[in-house]
C-alpha positions in Angstrom: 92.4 107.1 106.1 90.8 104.3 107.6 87.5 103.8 105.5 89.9 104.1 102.0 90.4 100.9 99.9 93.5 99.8 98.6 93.2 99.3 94.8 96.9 98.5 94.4 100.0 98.2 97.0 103.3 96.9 96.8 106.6 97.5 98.5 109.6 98.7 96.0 113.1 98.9 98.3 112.1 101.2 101.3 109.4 102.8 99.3 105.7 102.3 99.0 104.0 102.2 95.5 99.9 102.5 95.8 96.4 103.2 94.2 93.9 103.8 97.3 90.2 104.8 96.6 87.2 106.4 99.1 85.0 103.3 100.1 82.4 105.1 98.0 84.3 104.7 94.4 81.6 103.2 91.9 80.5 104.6 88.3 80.2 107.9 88.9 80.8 108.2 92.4 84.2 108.0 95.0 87.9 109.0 94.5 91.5 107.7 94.3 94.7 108.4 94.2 98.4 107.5 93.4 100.9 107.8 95.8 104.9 107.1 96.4 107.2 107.5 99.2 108.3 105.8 102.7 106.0 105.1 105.5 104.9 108.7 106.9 106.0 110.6 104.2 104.6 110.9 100.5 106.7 111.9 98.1 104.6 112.1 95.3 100.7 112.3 94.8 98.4 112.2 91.9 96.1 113.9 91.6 97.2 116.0 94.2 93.6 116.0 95.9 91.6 112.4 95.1 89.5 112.4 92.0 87.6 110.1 90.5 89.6 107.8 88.9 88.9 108.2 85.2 89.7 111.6 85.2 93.8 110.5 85.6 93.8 106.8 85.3 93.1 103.8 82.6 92.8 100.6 83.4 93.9 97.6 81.2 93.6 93.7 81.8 94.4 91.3 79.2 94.6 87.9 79.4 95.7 84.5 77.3 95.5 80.7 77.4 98.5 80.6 79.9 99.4 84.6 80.8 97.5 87.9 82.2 98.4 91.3 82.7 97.0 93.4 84.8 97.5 97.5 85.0 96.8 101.4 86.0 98.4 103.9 84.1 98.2 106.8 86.2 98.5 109.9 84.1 100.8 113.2 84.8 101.2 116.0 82.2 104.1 114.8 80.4 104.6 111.8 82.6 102.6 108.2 83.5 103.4 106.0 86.4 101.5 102.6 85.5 101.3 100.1 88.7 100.8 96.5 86.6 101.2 93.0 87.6 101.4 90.0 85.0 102.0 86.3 85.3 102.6 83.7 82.4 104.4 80.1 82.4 107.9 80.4 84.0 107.7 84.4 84.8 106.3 87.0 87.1 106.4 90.6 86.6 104.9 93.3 89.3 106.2 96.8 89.8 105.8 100.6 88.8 107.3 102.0 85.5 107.7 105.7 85.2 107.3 107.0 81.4 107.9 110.6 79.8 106.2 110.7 76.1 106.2 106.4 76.2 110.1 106.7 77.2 110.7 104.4 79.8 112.8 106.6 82.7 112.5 103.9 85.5 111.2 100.2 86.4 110.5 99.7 90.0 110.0 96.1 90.6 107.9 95.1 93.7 109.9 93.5 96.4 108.8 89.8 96.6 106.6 89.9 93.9 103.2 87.7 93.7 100.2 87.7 92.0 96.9 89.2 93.5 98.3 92.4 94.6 95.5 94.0 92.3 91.9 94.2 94.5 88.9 92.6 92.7 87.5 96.2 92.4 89.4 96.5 89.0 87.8 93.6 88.0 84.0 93.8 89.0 81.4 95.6 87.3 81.9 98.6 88.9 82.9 100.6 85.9 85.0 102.7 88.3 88.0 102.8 86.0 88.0 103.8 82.1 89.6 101.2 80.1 92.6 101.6 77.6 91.9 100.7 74.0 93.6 97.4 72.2 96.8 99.8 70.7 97.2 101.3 74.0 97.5 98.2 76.0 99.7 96.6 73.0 102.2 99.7 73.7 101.9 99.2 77.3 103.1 95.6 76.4 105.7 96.8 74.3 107.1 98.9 76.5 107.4 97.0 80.1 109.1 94.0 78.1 111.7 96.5 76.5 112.1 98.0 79.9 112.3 94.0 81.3 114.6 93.1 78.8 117.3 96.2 79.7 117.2 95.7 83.1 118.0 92.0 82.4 120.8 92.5 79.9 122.3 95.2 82.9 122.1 92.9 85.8 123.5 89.9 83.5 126.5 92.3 82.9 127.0 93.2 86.2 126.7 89.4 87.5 129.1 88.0 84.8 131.9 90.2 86.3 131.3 88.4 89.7 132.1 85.4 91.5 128.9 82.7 91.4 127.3 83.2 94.7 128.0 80.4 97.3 124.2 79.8 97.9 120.5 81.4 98.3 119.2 83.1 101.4 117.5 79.8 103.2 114.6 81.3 105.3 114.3 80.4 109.0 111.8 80.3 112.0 113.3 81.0 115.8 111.4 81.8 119.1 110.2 84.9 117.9 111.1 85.3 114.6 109.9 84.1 110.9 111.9 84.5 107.7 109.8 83.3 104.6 108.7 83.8 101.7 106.0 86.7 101.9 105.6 90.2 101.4 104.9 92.0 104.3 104.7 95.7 102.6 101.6 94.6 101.6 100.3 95.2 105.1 102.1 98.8 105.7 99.5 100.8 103.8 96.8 99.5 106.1 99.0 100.2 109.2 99.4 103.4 108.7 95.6 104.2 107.5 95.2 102.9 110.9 97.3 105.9 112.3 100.5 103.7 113.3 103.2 105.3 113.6 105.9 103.5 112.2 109.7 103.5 112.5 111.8 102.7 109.5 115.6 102.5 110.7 118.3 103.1 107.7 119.0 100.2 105.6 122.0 98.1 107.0 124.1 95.5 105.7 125.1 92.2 106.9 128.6 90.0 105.6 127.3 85.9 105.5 128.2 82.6 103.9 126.1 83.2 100.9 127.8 87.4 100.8 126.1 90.5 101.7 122.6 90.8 102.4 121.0 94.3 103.2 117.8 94.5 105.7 115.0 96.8 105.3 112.8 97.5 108.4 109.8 99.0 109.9 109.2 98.7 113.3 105.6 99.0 115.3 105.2 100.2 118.3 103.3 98.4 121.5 99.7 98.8 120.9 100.0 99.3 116.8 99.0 97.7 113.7 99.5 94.1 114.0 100.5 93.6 117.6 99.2 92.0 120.3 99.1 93.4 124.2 101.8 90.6 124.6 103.8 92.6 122.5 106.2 95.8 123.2 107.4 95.7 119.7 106.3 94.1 116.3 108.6 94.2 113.3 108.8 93.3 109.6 110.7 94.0 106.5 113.0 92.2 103.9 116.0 90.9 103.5 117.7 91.1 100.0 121.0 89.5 99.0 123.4 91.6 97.2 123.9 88.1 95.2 120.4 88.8 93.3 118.8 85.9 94.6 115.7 85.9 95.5 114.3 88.3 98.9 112.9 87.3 101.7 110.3 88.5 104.5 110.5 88.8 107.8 108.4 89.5 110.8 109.0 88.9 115.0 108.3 90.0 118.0 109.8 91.4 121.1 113.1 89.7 121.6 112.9 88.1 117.9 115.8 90.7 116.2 118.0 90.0 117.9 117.2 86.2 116.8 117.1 87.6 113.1 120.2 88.7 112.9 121.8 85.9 114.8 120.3 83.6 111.8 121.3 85.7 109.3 124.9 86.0 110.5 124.9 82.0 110.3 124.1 81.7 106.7 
């Protein structure tokens, strides 16, 4: 809805991880909610009408001379799904991970990750979120690292039984086109609050210099989120290298995909 807040939003492949509240949350007063899925269609929300959120959620911030951590864990019977963001000397961390009894069963890692992508709600004086206790948030600790640490050791595996990759995805600006460094699923949740109906073509896959890369979309139409009346059609998305370096953002204009690809295709 159009008068929520958005407590917590990131982009995790094609899918949308978020934490939105009623513009009345305070103390004793608003609701939120968790939600997961693609543009137009939640898969999965808790609680399954909004609540205030400290009757589902904790909140935890800790912080050190040269790190902070920063995170929700969203509660479900048997199962938590805690949104967190953390930043220390030399490493970034931002994603959803999805526990059964403190098992780790998934680590979603937001796409393009960057620190701020928790509003300063969670960290006024608002009171509007219960706070874990000092074990609880040294478990939490314990647990993303582990969770870090095996997805590491997995993709280290996998990459050792490749060829190096021949380069990095080099980002680009054309006519109508811009390919940076940004993350533009931050702005989807607000687009469709706004009633925007967006279009979210299948993933497809490109062959370049620097190997594969795969391009996630969403497409506007004239008159949406984002556009102007210049515009018949605003897109963005990402494009990830099957090489594991880094993503990138995109977003053009009318006439700029066909740019896009054109780039991309000359890597």
């Amino acid at each position: 809805m159009p008068e929520e807040l958005v407590i917590f939003s990131c982009s995790v492949g094609k899918k949308i991880v978020s934490i939105c509240a009623s513009d009345t949350l305070g103390p004793a007063s608003g609701t939120a909610q968790y939600r997961f899925g693609a543009l137009g269609k939640i898969e999965l929300k808790i609680p399954t009408q909004p609540q205030h959120p400290t009757m589902f959620s904790r909140l935890g911030v800790m912080r050190g001379p040269a790190w902070a951590d920063t995170h929700i864990r969203v509660a479900n019977g048997e199962f938590a799904y805690t949104v967190y963001e953390g930043e220390g000397k030399g490493w970034q961390r931002s994603g959803v991970l999805v526990t059964k009894k403190d098992q780790a069963l998934a680590n979603l890692s937001c796409v393009s990750p960057r620190q701020g992508l928790f509003s300063e709600i969670v960290y006024s004086d608002s009171k509007a979120f219960a706070n874990e206790t000092e074990d609880q948030m040294e478990a939490w600790l314990d647990t993303v690292i582990a969770a870090q640490k095996t997805a590491e050791n997995a993709n280290q595996k996998t990459q050792a039984g490749k060829a190096s990759s021949p380069g990095k995805l080099r980002p680009g600006k054309g006519k109508n086109f811009v390919l940076e460094d940004f993350n533009p699923g931050i702005i989807l949740p607000a687009a469709a609050a706004n009633g925007c109906e967006v279009d979210s073509p299948a993933r497809f896959s490109l062959q370049t210099e620097i190997g594969t890369v795969h391009v996630d979309e969403y497409q506007f139409p004239y008159g949406c989120f984002g556009t102007t009346k210049t515009d018949a059609l605003f897109g963005v998305g990402f494009v990830v290298p099957q090489s594991g370096t880094p993503p990138l953002g995109f977003r053009y204009r009318e006439g700029g995909r066909r740019e896009l690809l054109e780039f991309l295709k000359g890597q």
